[in-house]
PyMOL CGO cylinders between C-alpha atoms (Angstrom):
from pymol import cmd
from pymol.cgo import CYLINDER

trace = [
    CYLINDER, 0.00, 0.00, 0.00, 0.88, 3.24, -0.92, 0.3, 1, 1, 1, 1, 1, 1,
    CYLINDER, 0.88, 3.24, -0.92, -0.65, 6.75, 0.92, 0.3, 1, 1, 1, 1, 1, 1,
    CYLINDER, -0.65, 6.75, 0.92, -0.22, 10.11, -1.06, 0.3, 1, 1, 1, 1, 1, 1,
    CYLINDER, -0.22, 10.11, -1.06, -1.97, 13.33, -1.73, 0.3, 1, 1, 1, 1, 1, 1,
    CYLINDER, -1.97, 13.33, -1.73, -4.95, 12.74, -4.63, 0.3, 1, 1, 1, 1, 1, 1,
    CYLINDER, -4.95, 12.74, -4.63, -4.87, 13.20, -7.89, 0.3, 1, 1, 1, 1, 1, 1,
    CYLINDER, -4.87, 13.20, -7.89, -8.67, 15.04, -9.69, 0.3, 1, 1, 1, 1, 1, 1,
    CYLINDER, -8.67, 15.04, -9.69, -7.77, 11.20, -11.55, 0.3, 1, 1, 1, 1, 1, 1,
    CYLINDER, -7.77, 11.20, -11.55, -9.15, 9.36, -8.51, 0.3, 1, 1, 1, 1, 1, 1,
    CYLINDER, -9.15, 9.36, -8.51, -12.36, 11.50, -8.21, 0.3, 1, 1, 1, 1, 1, 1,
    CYLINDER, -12.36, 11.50, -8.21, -14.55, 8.25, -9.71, 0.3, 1, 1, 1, 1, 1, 1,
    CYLINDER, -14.55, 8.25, -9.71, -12.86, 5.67, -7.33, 0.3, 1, 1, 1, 1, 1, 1,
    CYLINDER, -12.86, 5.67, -7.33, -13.17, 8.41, -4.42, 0.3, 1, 1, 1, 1, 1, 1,
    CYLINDER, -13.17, 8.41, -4.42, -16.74, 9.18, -5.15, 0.3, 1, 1, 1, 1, 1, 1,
    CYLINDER, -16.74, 9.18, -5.15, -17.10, 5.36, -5.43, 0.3, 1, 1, 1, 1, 1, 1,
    CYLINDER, -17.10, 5.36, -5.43, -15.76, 4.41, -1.90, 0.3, 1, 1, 1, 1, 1, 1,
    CYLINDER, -15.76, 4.41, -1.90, -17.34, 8.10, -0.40, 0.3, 1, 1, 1, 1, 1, 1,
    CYLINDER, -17.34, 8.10, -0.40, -21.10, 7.04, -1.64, 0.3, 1, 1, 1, 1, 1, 1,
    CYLINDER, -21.10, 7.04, -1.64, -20.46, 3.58, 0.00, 0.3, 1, 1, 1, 1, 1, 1,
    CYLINDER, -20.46, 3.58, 0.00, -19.56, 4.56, 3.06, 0.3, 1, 1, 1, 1, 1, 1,
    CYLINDER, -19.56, 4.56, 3.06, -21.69, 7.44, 3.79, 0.3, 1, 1, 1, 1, 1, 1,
    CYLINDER, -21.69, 7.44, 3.79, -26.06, 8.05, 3.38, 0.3, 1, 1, 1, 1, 1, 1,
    CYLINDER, -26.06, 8.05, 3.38, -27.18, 10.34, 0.45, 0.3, 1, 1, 1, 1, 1, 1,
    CYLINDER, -27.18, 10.34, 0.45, -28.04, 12.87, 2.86, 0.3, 1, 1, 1, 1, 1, 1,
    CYLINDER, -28.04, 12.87, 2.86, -23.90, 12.47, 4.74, 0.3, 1, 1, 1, 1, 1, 1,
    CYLINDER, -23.90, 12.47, 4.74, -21.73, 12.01, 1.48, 0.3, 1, 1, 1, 1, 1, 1,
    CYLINDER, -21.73, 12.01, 1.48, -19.88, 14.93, -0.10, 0.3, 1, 1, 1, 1, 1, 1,
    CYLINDER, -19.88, 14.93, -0.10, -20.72, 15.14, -3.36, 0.3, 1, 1, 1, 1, 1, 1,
    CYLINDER, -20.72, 15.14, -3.36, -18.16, 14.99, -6.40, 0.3, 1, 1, 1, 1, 1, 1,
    CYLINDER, -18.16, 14.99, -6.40, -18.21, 18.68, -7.20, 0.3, 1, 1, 1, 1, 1, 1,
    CYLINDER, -18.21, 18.68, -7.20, -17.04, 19.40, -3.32, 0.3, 1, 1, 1, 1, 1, 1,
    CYLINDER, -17.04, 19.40, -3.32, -14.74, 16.32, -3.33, 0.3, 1, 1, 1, 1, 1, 1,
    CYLINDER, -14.74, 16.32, -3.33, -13.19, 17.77, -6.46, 0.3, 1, 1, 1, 1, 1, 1,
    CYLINDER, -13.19, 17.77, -6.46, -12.83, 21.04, -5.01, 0.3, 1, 1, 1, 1, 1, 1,
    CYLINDER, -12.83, 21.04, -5.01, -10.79, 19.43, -1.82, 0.3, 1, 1, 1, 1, 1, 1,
    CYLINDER, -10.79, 19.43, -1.82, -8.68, 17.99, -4.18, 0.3, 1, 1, 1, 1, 1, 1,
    CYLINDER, -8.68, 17.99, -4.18, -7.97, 20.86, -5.95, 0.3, 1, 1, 1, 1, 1, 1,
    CYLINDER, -7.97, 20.86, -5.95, -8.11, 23.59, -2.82, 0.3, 1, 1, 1, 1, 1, 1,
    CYLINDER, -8.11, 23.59, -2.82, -7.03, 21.40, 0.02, 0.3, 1, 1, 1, 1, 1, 1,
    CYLINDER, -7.03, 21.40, 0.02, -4.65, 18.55, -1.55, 0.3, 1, 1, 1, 1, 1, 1,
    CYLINDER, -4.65, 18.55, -1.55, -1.66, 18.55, 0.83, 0.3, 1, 1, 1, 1, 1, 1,
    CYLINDER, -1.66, 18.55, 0.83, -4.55, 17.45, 3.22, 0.3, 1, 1, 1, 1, 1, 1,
    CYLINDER, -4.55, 17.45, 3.22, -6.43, 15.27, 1.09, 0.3, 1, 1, 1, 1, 1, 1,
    CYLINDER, -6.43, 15.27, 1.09, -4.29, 11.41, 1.48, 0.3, 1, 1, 1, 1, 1, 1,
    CYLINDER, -4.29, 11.41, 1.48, -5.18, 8.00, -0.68, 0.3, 1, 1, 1, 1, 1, 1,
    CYLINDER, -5.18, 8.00, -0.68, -4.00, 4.32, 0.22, 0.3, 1, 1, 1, 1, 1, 1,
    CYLINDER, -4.00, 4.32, 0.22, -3.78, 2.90, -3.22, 0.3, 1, 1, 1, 1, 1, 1,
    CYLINDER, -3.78, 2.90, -3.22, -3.40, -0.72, -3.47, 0.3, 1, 1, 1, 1, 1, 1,
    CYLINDER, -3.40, -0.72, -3.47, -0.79, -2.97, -5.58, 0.3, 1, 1, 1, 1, 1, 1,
    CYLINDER, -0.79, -2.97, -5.58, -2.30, -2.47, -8.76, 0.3, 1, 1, 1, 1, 1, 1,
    CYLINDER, -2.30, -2.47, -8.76, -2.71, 1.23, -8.49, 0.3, 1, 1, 1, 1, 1, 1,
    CYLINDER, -2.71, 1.23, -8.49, -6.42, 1.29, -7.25, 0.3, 1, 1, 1, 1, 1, 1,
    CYLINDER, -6.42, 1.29, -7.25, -7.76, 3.51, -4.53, 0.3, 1, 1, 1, 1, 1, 1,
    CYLINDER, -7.76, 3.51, -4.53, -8.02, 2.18, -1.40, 0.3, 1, 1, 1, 1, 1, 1,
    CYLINDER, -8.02, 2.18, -1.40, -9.29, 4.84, 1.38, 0.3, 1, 1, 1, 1, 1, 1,
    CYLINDER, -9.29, 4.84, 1.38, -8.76, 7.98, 1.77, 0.3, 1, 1, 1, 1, 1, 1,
    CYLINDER, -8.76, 7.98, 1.77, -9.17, 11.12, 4.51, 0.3, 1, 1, 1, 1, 1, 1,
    CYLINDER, -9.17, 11.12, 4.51, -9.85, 14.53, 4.11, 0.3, 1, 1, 1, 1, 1, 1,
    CYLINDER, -9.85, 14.53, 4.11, -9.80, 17.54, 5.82, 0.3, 1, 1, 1, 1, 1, 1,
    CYLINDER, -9.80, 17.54, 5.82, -9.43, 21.68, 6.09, 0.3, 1, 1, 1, 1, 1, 1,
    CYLINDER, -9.43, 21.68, 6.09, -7.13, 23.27, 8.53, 0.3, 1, 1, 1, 1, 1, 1,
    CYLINDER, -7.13, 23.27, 8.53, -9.48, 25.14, 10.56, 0.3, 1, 1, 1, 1, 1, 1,
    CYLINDER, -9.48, 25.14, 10.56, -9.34, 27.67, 13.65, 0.3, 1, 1, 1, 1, 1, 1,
    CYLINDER, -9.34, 27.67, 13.65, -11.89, 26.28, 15.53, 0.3, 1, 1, 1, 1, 1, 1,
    CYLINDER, -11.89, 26.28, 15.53, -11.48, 22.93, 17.94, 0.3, 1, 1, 1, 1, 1, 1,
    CYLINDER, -11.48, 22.93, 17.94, -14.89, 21.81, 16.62, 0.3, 1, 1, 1, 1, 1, 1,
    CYLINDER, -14.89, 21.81, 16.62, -15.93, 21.23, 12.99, 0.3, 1, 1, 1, 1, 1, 1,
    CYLINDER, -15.93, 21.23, 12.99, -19.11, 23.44, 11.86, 0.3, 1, 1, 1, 1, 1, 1,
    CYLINDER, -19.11, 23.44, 11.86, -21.42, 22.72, 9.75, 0.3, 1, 1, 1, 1, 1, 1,
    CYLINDER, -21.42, 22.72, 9.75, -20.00, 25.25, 6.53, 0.3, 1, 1, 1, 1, 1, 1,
    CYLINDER, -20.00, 25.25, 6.53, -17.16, 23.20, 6.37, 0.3, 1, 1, 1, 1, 1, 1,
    CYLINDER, -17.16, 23.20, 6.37, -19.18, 20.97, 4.21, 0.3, 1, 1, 1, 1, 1, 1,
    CYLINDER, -19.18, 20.97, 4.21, -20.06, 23.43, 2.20, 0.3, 1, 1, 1, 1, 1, 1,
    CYLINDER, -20.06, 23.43, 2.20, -16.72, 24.85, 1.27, 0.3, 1, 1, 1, 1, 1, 1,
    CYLINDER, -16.72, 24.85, 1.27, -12.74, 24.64, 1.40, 0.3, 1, 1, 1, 1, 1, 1,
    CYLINDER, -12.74, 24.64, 1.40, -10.23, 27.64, 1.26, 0.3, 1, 1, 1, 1, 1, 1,
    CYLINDER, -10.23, 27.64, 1.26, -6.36, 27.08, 1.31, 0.3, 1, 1, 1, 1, 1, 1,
    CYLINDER, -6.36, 27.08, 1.31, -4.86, 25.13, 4.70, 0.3, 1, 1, 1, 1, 1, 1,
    CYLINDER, -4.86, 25.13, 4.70, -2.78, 27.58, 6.52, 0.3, 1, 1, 1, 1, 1, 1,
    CYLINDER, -2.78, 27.58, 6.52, 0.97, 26.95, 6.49, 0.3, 1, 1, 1, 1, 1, 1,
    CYLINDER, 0.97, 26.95, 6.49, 1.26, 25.88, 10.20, 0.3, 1, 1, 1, 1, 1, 1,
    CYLINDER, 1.26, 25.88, 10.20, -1.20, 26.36, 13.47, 0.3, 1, 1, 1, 1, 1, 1,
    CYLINDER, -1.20, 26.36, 13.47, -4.62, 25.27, 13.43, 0.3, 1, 1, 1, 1, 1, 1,
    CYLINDER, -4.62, 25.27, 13.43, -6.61, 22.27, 13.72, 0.3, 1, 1, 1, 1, 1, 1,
    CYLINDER, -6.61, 22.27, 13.72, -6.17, 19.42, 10.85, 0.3, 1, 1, 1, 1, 1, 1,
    CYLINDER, -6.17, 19.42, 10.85, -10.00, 18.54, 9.94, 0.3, 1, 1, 1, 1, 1, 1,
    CYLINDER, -10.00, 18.54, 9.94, -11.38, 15.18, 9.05, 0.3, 1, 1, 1, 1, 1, 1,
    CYLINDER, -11.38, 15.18, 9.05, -14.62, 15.37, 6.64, 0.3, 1, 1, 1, 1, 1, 1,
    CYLINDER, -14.62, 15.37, 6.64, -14.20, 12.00, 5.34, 0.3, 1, 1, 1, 1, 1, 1,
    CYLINDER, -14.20, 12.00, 5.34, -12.74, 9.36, 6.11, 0.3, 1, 1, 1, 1, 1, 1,
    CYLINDER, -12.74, 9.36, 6.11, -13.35, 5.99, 3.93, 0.3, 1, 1, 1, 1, 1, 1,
    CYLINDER, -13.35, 5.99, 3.93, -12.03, 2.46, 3.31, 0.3, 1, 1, 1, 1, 1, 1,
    CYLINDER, -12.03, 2.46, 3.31, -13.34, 1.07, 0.36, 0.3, 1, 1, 1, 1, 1, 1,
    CYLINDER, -13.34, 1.07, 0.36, -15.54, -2.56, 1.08, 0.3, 1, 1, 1, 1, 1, 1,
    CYLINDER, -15.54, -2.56, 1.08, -13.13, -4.99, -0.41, 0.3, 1, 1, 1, 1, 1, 1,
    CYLINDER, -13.13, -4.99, -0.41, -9.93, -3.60, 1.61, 0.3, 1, 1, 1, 1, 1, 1,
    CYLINDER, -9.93, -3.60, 1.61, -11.90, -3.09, 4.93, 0.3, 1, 1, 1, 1, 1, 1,
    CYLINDER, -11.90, -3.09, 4.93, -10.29, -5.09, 7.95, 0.3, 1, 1, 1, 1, 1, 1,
    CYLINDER, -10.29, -5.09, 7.95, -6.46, -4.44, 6.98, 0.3, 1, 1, 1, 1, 1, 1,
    CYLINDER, -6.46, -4.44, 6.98, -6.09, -1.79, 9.00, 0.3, 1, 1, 1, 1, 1, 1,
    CYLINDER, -6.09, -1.79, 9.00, -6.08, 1.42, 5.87, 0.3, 1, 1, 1, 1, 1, 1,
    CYLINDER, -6.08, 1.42, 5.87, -8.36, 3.49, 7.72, 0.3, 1, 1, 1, 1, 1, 1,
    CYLINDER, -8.36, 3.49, 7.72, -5.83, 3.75, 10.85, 0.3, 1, 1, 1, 1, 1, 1,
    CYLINDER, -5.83, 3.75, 10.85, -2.62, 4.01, 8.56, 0.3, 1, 1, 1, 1, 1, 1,
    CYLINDER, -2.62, 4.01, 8.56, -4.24, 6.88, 6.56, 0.3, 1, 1, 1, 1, 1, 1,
    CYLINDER, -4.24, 6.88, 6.56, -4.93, 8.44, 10.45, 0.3, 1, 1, 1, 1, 1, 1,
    CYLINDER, -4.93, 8.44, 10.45, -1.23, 7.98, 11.22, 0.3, 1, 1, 1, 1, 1, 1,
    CYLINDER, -1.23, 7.98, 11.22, -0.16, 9.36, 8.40, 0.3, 1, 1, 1, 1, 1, 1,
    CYLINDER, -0.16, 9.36, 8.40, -2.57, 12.75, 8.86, 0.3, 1, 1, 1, 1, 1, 1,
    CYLINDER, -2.57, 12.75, 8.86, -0.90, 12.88, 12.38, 0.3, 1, 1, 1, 1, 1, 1,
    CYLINDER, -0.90, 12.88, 12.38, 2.35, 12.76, 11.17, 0.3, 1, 1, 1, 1, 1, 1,
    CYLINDER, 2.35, 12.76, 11.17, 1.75, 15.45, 8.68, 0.3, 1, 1, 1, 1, 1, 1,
    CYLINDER, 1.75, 15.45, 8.68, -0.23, 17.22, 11.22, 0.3, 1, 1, 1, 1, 1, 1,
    CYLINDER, -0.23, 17.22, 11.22, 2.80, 17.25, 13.84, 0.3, 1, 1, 1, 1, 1, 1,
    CYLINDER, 2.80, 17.25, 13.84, 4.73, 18.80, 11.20, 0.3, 1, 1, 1, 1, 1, 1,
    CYLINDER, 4.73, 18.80, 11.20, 3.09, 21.51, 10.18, 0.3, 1, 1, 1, 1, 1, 1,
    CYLINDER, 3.09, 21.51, 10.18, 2.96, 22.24, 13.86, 0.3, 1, 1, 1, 1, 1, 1,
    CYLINDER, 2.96, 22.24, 13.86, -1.11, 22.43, 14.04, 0.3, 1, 1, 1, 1, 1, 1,
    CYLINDER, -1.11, 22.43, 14.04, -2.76, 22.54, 17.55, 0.3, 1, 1, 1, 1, 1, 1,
    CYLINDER, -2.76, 22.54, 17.55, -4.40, 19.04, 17.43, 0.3, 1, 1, 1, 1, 1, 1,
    CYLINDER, -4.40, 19.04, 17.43, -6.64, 16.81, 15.01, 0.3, 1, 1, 1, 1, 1, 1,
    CYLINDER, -6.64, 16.81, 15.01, -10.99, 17.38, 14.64, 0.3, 1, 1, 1, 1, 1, 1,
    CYLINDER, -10.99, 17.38, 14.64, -13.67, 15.58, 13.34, 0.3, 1, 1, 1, 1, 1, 1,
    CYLINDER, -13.67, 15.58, 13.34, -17.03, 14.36, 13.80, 0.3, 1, 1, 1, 1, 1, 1,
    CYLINDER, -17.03, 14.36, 13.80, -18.08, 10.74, 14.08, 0.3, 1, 1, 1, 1, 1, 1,
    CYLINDER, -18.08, 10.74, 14.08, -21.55, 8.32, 14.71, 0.3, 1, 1, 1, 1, 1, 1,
    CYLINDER, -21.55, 8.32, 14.71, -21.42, 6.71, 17.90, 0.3, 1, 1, 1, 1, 1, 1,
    CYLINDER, -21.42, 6.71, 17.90, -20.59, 3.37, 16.37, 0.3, 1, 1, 1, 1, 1, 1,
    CYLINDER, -20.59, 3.37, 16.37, -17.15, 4.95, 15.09, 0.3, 1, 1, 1, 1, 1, 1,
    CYLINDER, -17.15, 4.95, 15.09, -16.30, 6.18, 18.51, 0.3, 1, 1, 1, 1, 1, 1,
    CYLINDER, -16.30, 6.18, 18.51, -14.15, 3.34, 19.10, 0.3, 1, 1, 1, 1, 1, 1,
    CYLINDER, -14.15, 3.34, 19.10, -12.17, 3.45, 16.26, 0.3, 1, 1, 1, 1, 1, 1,
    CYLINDER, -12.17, 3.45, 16.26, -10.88, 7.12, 16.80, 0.3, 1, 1, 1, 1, 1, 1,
    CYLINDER, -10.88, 7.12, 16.80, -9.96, 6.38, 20.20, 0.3, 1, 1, 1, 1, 1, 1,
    CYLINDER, -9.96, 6.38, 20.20, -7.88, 3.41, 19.32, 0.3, 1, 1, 1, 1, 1, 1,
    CYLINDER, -7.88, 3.41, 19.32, -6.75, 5.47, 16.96, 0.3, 1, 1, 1, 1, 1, 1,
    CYLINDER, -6.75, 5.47, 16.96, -5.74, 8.13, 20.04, 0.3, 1, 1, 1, 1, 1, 1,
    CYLINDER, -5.74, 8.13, 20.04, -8.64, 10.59, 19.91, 0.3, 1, 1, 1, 1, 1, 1,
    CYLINDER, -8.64, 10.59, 19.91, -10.82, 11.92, 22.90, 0.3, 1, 1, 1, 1, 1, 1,
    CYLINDER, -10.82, 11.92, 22.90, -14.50, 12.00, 23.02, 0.3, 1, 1, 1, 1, 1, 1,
    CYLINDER, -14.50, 12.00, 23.02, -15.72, 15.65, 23.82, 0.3, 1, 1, 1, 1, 1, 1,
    CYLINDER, -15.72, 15.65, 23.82, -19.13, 15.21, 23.33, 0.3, 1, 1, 1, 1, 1, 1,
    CYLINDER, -19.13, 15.21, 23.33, -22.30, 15.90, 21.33, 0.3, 1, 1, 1, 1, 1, 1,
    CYLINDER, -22.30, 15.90, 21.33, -21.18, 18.30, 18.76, 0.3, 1, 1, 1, 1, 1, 1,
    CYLINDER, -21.18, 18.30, 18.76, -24.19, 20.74, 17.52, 0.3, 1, 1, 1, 1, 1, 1,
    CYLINDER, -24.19, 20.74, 17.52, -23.64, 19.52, 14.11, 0.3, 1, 1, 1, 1, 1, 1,
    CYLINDER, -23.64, 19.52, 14.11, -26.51, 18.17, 12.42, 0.3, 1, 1, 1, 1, 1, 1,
    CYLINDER, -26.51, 18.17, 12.42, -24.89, 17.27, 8.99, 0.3, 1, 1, 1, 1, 1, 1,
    CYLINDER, -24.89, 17.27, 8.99, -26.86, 14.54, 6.96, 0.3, 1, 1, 1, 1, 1, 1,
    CYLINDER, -26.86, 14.54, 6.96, -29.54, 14.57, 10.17, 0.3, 1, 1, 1, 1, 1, 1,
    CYLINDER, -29.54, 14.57, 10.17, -27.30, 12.83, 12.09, 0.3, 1, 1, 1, 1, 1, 1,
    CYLINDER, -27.30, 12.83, 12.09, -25.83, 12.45, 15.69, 0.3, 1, 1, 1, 1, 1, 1,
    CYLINDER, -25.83, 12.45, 15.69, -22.12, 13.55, 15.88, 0.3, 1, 1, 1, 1, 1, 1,
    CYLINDER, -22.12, 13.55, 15.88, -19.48, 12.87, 18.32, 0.3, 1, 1, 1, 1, 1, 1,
    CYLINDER, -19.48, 12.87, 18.32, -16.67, 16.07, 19.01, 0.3, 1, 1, 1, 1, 1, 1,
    CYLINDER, -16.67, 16.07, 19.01, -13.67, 13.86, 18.63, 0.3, 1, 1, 1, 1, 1, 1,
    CYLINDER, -13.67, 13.86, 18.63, -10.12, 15.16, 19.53, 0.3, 1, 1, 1, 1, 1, 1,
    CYLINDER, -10.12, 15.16, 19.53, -6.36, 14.55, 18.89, 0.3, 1, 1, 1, 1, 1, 1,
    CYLINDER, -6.36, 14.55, 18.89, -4.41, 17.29, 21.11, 0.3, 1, 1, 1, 1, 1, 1,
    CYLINDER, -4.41, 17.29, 21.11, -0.80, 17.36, 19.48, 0.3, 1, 1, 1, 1, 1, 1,
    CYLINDER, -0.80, 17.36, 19.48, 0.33, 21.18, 21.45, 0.3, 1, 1, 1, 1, 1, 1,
]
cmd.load_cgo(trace, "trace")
């Protein structure tokens, strides 16, 4: 396996493993997952398997806020250079590679980046089911967060790296 920024090449395989992961009403759609790949790609990492295909990917602005909001759905500006809070919007394993441990390796890798570009911690919004999973993965549960993206329940979860 092989993680790396996207390439607007992937957008079918992303939009593929993104509607398969996520209800109509959660999923980004391709014209905002195209944007993040354009706007936000040094945040924006793929797993691709042995014979090139995508695997998983996560996603996410740089924001100022410990919390994700709502508008971040809506749309990305440039990631500051360093500070900040790395973002997750989407995270996603395709079906046939779940179970060998992509999601968490594409998480490692975001914390990597994230601890060297110096930002304040790791956010992102998960179902309860998922809880778990980010704190294996190291994260904190904070709470309910206010968002009501896709008419959903969402989980505050937390990576300090200050």
């Amino acid at each position: 396996m092989k993680i790396t920024n996207a390439k607007s090449a992937d957008i079918d395989e992303i939009m593929t493993i993104e509607n398969s992961g996520f209800t109509t009403d959660e999923a980004a759609t391709e014209p905002a997952m195209a944007e993040r790949i354009e706007v936000i790609n040094d945040t924006f990492l793929v797993a691709y398997g042995d014979e090139g295909e995508v695997q998983g990917y996560v996603v996410g602005p740089v924001v100022g806020q410990r919390y994700l909001t709502d508008d971040l759905f809506e749309k990305v500006v440039n990631n500051p250079e360093k500070g900040g809070f790395q973002s997750v919007l989407s995270l996603a394993v395709s079906p046939a590679a779940q179970h060998q441990q992509i999601g968490s390796k594409l998480m490692e890798r975001l914390i990597d980046d994230a601890r060297i570009a110096k930002r304040d911690g790791i956010t992102l919004t998960c179902l309860c089911r998922l809880v778990p999973f980010y704190e294996l993965n190291g994260f904190t549960d904070e709470g309910l967060s206010d968002s009501t993206h896709g008419g959903e329940v969402w989980h505050n979860m937390v990576l300090e790296l200050a």
